[in-house]
C-alpha positions as CSV (number, residue, x, y, z in Angstrom):
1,X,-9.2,-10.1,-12.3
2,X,-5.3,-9.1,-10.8
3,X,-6.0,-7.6,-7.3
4,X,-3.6,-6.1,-5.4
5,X,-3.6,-5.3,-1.5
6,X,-1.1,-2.8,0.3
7,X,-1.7,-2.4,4.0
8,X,-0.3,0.9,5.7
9,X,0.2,2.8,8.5
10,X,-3.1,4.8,8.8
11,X,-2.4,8.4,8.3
12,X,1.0,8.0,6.3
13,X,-0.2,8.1,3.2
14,X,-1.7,11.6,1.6
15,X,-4.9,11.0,-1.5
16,X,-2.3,12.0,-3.5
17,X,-0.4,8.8,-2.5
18,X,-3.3,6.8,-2.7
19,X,-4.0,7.7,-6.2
20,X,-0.4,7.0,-6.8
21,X,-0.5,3.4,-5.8
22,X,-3.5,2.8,-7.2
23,X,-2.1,3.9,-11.1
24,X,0.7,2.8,-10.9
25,X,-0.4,-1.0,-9.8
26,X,-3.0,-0.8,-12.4
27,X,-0.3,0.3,-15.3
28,X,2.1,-2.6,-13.6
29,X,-0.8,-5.2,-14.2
30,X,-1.4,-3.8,-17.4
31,X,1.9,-3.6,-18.6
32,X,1.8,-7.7,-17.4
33,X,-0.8,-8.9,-18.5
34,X,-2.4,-6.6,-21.6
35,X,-4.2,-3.7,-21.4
36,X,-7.6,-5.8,-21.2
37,X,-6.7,-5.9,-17.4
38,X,-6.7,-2.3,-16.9
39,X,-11.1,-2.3,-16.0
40,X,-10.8,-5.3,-13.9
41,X,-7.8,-4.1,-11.8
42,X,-8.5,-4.0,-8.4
43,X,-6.0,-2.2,-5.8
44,X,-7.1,-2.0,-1.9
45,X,-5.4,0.5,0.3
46,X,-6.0,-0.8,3.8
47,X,-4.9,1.6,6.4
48,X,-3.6,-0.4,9.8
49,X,-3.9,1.2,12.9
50,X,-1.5,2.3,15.2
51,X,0.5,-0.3,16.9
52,X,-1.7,-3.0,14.8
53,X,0.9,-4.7,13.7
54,X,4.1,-5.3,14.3
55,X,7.7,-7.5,13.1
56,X,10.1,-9.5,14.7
57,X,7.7,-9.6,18.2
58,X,7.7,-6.2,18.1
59,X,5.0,-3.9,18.1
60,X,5.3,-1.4,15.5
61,X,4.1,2.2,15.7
62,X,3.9,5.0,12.9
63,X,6.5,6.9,14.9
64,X,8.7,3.5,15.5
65,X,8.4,3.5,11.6
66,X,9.5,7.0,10.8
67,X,12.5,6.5,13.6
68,X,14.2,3.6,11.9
69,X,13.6,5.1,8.5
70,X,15.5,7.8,10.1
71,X,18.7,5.9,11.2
């Protein structure tokens, strides 16, 4: 069974962007490996929250995020 796990910034991501993840990892897995994977795909959307993680030692915020997205 592929499984696939994205973890994100709680709140960044819209249902519409959920539902976009989660087709478009599924049609990536199929297109991999057949499209007998398609019903077993499994794609977890974890949502992280604020300042829970961080890279580099450094605590990393939504807004921190959307900053250096920014420069």
């Amino acid at each position: 069974m592929p499984f696939a796990t994205f973890k994100v910034p709680a709140g960044s991501l819209s249902a519409e962007d959920k539902e976009k993840i989660v087709t478009r990892t599924t049609d990536l897995y199929a297109e991999i490996y057949g499209d007998r994977a398609r019903a077993t795909t499994l794609v977890l959307i974890e949502e992280v929250p604020d300042g829970g993680w961080g890279i580099g030692g450094d605590v990393l915020t939504l807004a921190r995020i959307q900053q250096m997205l920014q420069e």
